[in-house]
N, C-alpha and C positions, 0 to 999 in steps of 0.2 A: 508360603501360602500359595493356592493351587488355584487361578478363578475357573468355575464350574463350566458346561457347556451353557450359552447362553441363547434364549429365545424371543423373538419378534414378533406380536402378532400385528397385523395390517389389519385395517377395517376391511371387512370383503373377502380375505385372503385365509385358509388354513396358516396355524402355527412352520414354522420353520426350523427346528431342532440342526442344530451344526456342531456335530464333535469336535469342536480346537478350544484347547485352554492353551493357555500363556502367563507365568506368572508377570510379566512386565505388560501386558496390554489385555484389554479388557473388548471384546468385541461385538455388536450389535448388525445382525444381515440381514439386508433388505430383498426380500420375496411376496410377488414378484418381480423383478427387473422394473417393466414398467408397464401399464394399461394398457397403454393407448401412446404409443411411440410413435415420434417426428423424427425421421429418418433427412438428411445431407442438406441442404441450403437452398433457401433463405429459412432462418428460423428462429430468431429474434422478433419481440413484438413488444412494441412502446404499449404499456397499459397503466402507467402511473395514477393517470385519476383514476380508473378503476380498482386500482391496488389504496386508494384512500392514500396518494403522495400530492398533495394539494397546497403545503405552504409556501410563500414568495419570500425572501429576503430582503427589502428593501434595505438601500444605501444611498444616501446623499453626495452630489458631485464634487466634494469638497477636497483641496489637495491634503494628501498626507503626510506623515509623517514617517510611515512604513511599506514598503510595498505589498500592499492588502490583495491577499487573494481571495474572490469569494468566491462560495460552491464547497465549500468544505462538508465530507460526509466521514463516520464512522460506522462500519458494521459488525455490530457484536451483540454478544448473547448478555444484556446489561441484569435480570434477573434469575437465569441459573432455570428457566425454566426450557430448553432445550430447544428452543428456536432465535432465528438471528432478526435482531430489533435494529434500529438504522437512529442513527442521531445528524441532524443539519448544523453547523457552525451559524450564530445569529452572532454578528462583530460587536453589535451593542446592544445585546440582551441576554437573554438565558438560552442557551443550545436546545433546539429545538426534540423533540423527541421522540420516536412514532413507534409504539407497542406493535411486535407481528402477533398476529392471535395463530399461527403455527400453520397457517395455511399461507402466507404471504402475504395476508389483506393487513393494514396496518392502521391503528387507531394513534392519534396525538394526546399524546401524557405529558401536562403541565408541570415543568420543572420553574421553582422559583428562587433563581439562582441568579449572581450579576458576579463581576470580574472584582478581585479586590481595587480597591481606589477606585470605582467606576472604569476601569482601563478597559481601552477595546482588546475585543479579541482576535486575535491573526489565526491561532488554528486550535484542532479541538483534538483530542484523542482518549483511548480509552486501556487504563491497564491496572492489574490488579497489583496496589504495591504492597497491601499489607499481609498478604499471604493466605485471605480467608474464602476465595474463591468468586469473588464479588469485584469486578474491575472499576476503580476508580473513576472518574471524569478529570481530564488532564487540560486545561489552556496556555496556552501562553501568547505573549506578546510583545509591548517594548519593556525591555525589564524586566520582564517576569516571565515566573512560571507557577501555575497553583492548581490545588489537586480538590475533587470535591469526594470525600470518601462515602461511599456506595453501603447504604444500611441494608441493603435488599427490599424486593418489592418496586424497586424504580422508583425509593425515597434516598435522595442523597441531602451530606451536608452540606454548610456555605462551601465556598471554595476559598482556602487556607494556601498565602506564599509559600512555596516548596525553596525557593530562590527568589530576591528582588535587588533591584537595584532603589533605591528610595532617591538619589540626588541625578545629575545631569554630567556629562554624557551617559545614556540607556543605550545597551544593543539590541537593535529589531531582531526578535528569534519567532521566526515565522513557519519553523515546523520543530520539531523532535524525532531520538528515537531514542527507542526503550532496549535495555539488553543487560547482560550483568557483565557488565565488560570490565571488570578487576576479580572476576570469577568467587569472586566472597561469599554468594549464594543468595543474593536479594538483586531487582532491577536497579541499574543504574541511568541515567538520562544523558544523551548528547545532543545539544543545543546549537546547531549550526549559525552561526552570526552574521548577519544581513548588512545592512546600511546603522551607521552610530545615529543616534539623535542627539542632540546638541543643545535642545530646549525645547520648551514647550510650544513652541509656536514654528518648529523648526518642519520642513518638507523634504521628502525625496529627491534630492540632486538629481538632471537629468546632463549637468554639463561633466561630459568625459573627463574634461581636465581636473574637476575636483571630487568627482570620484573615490569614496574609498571603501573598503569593508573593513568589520570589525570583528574580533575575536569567537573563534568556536570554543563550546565549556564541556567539560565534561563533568557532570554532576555526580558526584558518588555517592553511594547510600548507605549509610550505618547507621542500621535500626529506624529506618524511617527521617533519618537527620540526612541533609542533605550538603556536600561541599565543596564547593564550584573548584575543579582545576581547567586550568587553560591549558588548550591543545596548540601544536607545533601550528606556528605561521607559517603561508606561504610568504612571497617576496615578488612583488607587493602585496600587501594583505588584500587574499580575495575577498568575496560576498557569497553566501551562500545562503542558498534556503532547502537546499534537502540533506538529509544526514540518515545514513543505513547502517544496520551492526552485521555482521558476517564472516565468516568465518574460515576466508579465501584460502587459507593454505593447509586448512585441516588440522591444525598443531592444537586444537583444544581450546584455543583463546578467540573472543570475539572482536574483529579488528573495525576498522571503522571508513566509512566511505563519505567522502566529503563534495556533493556536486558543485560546481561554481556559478557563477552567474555575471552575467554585463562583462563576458570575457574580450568584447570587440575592443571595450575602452583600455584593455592593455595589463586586466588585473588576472589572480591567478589560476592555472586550470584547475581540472578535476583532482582533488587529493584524494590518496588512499594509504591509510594509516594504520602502516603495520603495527599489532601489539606486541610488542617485546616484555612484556608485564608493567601493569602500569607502576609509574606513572610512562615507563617508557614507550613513545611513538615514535615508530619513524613513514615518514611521507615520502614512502618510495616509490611514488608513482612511474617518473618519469622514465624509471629503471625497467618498471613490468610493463610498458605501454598504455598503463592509464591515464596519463594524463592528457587526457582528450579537454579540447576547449570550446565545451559544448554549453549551455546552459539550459542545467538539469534541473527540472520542474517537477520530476516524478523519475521512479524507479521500481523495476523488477527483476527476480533473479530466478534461473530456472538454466538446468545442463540443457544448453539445446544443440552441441555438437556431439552430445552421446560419449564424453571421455571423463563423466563421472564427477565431476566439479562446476560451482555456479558459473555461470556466463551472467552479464547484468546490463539490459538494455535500460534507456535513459532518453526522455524527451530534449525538444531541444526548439530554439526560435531557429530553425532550418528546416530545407525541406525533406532532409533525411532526419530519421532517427537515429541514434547510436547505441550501438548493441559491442560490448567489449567481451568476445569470446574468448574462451582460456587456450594458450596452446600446450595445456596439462604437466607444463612444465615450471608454473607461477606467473607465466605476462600476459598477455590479453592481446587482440587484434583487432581497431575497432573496423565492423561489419554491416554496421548496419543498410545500406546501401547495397551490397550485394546477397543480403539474405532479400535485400526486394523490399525492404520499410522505407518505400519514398512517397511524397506527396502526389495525390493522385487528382488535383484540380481541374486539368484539363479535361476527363471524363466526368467530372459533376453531372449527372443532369437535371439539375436548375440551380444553374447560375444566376446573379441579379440580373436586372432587366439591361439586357444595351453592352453586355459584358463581351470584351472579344478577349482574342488572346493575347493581348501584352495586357487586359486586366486581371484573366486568368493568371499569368505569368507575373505579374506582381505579388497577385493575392498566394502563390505557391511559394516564392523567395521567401515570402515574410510569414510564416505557417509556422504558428505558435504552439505545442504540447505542453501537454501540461499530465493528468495525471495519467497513468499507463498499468495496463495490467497484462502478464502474460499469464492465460488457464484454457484449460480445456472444456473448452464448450460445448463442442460434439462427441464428446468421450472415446475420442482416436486412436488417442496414446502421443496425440500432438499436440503442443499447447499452442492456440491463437495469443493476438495479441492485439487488445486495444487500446485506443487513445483516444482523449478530449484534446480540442482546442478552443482556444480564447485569447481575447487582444491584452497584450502587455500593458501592466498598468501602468500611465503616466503621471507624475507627479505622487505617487504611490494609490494613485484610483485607476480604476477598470472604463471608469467613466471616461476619462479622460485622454484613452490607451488612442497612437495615432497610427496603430496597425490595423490593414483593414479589417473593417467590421464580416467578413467572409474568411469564417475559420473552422472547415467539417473537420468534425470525428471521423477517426481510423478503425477499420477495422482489417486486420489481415489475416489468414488462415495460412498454415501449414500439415501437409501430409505425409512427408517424410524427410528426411535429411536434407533438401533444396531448399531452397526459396520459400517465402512468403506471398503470396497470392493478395492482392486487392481487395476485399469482397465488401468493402464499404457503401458502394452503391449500388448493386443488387441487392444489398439486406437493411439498407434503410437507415444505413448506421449514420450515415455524413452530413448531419444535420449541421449549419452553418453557424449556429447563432456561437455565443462565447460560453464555453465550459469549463471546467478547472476539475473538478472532484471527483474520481472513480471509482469504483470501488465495487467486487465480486463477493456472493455469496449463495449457498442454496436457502436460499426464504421459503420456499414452498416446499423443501423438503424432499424433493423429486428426484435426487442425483443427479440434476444438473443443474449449471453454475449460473446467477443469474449478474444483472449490470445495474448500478444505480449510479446516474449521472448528474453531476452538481449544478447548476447554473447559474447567472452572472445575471438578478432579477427576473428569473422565471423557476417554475413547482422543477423538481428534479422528475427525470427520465427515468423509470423501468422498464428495462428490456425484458422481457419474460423470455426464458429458455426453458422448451419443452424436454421433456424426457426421451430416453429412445433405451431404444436393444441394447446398448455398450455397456462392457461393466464401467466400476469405477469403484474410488476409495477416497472417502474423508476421515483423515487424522487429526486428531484431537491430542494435544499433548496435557498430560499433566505432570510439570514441576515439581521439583523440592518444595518443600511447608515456605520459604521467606522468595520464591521464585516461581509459582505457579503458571505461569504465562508462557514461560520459556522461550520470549522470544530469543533469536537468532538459532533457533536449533536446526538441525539439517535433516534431512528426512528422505533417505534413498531408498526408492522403491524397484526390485526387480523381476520381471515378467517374461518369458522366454528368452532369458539370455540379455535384454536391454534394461538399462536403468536410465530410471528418469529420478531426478533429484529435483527437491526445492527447501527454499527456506521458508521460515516463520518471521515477519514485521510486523512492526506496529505501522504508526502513523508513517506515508510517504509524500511530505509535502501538504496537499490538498484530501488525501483519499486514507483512508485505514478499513482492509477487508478481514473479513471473518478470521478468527484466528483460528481456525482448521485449515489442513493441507490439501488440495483436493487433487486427485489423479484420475483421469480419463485411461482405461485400459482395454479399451477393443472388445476383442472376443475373448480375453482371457479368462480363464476358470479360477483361478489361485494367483495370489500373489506368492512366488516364490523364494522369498527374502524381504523382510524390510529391517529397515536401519536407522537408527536416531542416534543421531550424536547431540547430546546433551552441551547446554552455556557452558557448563562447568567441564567439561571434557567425557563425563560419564558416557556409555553406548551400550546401547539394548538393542536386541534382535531377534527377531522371530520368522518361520519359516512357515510356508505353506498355508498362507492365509487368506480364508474363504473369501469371494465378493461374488457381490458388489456388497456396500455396509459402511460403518463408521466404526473405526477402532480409537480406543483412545490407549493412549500411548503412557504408561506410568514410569516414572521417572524411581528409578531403584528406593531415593528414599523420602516416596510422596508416601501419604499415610489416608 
């Protein structure tokens, strides 16, 4: 089957006729480029109330039992009508909702949903398990994990245990991530395992000495049945709250990235868990250089040494970030410090009142990340990179956290193969207050990438990102019939000679962004190559493809 030449019309705009078929991707181009282009920096602009982003998340100062992050955001397309809707994490109520009407302005749509047993909820995500193109609502928490399946129209059912633990000791699983990592052809779930809970009235440990974490799961999926296997331990058993699927060596299979956390008190680093087919892992971190002993809050992957393989930067309670680049021969080097991702508190300007610099220099040691995103903003052919921060929760609350209350968002810019550049306080980015949730997406539909930022009892943050001259490419993948999501798939795009590569995630931690790929491409005319390596091993390719546009990517045996 041959898809026809396909046409665009814009409001305001003549039709657009573009001769390329592809039987593997189906393609829509955007003409003209753009109106009314914002051309280099600053060009970001907080417009949240005006985008109708106005709910607060209230939380009580009570100690936990989990380390509760709040600011949790999902950005996805939850009706199938062609624009990306935004969902808020509510820890004791139903996840908030906010309908985009296709221009970015977004309207609150009452979901009446609660956690099974009344349990709170630690984090929120979004993914389509049953194959019908309609993505789920995902929670979990201590014990659990439950799915609320997606009727379309943005009426979903209760939310049904996918996994629980019903007696005592519960493992805090305070994120996910989604992938088909036994390559059987449906999503499978890995569950990074936090702090054990011990009963009902039991708290977040904050004494080092007793200290411990508790097992990662790998959840597998036959037919919608779901069956906990447990992943290789470290030694001591770490704690972890992020977990990414990936597909670091190319071999077809998606392998699994395990961040750590509360590394100071002696437990394990960063694991990275090669798939040998499951059930076999092996955690050979310490062989490829990963096992940095960072604590990773958030994750992104994207080739940023240009040798054709993910590189995967990683928050951290420090004042550098950690960015593990490949040295294309399977280990990693971590960089992040000399690509220039350091804390930049000493040039604030507006510090608290009365602030010198050993309080500066306090508040930069203890400089908290949380969720991170690497994309292209100004459509370069470079991806920036930003971060939230916020105070670590103590006793498993935010309330509580005894890191200073002075903790700006990052933002960094790059333009070619160097460094990272600052540009967080030129553009308004480094707002202090506490943040956790990230998360990119084009809402306005403009081909460029916008920011929505979580926070820790205040309305979330839209950064609005204008349009300009540059091309660019949003990929849309669609899946196998029991796999339509595709997360962990790879998506190498090449344009005069250079390739830039990224993957496809679900939930990271706090943040889950659109599940399209998005590429900033300069002045290019054509895409010269693109590339999808499929969960399952499959790869599709097409050559000389028009932009700027959104392609969606079909998977050999989507129907």
């Amino acid at each position: 089957m041959s898809w026809p030449p396909l046409a665009l019309l814009l409001a305001g705009c003549d039709p657009a006729v573009v001769s390329w078929s592809n039987p593997n991707f189906q393609l829509q181009v955007r003409t003209p480029v753009c109106e009314d282009p914002v051309e280099g920096w600053p060009r970001l602009w907080e417009v949240g109330r005006w985008r109708g982003l106005d709910a607060v998340v209230q939380d009580d100062d009570a100690p936990r039992a989990c380390p509760s992050i709040p600011g949790g955001l999902v950005a996805r397309d939850l009706d199938r009508d062609g624009d990306v809707d935004l969902l808020l994490n509510d820890p004791e109520g139903a996840p908030i909702l906010y309908a985009n009407d296709g221009a970015g302005v977004f309207e609150e749509v009452a979901l009446h949903l609660s956690a099974p047993d009344g349990r709170r909820v630690e984090s929120l995500s979004a993914a389509d398990l049953d194959g019908d193109g309609l993505p789920e609502l995902l929670i979990t928490g201590a014990g659990f994990v439950a799915a609320a399946t997606n009727r379309g129209g943005l009426d979903f059912d209760p939310f049904e245990a996918l996994w629980v633990q019903e007696g005592w000791p519960r493992t805090c699983v305070m994120s996910l991530a989604v992938g088909d990592v036994d390559g059987d052809g449906d999503p499978d779930l890995v569950l990074p395992g936090a702090d054990p809970v011990d009963g009902p009235d039991d708290v977040v440990s904050e004494d080092p000495e007793s200290l411990r974490g508790d097992v990662d799961r790998l959840l597998l999926n036959a037919d919608g049945r779901f069956t906990a296997l447990t992943l290789p331990l470290g030694d001591p058993e770490g704690i972890s709250l992020l977990a990414a699927v990936t597909d670091r060596d190319a071999d077809g299979d998606l392998d699994i990235l395990l961040g750590a956390d509360r590394v100071s008190a002696g437990l394990s680093p960063t694991a990275f868990l090669r798939n040998d087919g499951v059930p076999d892992f092996i955690d050979d971190a310490e062989e490829i250089g990963a096992a940095v002993r960072a604590c990773a809050m958030g994750v992104d992957s994207a080739d940023l040494n240009d040798d054709g393989r993910p590189d995967y930067c990683m928050s951290d309670d420090d004042p550098d970030l950690v960015c593990l680049l490949s040295d294309g021969r399977g280990g990693y080097a971590e960089s992040g410090a000399s690509l220039g991702l350091v804390a930049g508190h000493h040039e604030h300007p507006d510090p608290p009142e009365g602030w010198g610099w050993f309080e500066l220099e306090d508040a930069r040691r203890h400089w908290v990340t949380w969720g991170l995103e690497l994309v292209d903003l100004d459509n370069d052919g470079w991806d920036e990179l930003a971060t939230v921060a916020g105070g670590v929760p103590n006793q498993g609350n935010v309330a509580l956290t005894t890191s200073p209350r002075f903790q700006p968002d990052a933002l960094y810019r790059r333009a070619d193969m160097g460094p990272f550049f600052d540009l967080s306080h030129m553009q308004g980015f480094s707002r202090p207050e506490d943040h956790y949730g990230l998360v990119s997406a084009d809402f306005d539909q403009d081909g460029a990438r916008d920011l929505v930022v979580g926070a820790w009892r205040g309305r979330p943050l839209f950064w609005s990102n204008p349009c300009n001259a540059e091309a660019w490419l949003e990929v849309r993948l669609e899946g196998p019939p029991g796999d339509r999501d595709a997360f962990g798939a790879q998506v190498t795009v090449v344009t005069d000679g250079r390739l830039q590569v990224r993957e496809l995630h679900a939930l990271r931690t706090a943040g889950q962004s659109d599940a399209a790929l998005h590429f900033g491409l300069g002045d290019a005319e054509q895409i010269d190559e693109i590339e999808v390596r499929w969960p399952d091993g499959e790869v599709t390719v097409g050559q000389d493809v028009p932009v700027p546009g959104v392609l969606t990517a079909l998977h050999p045996a989507s129907n």
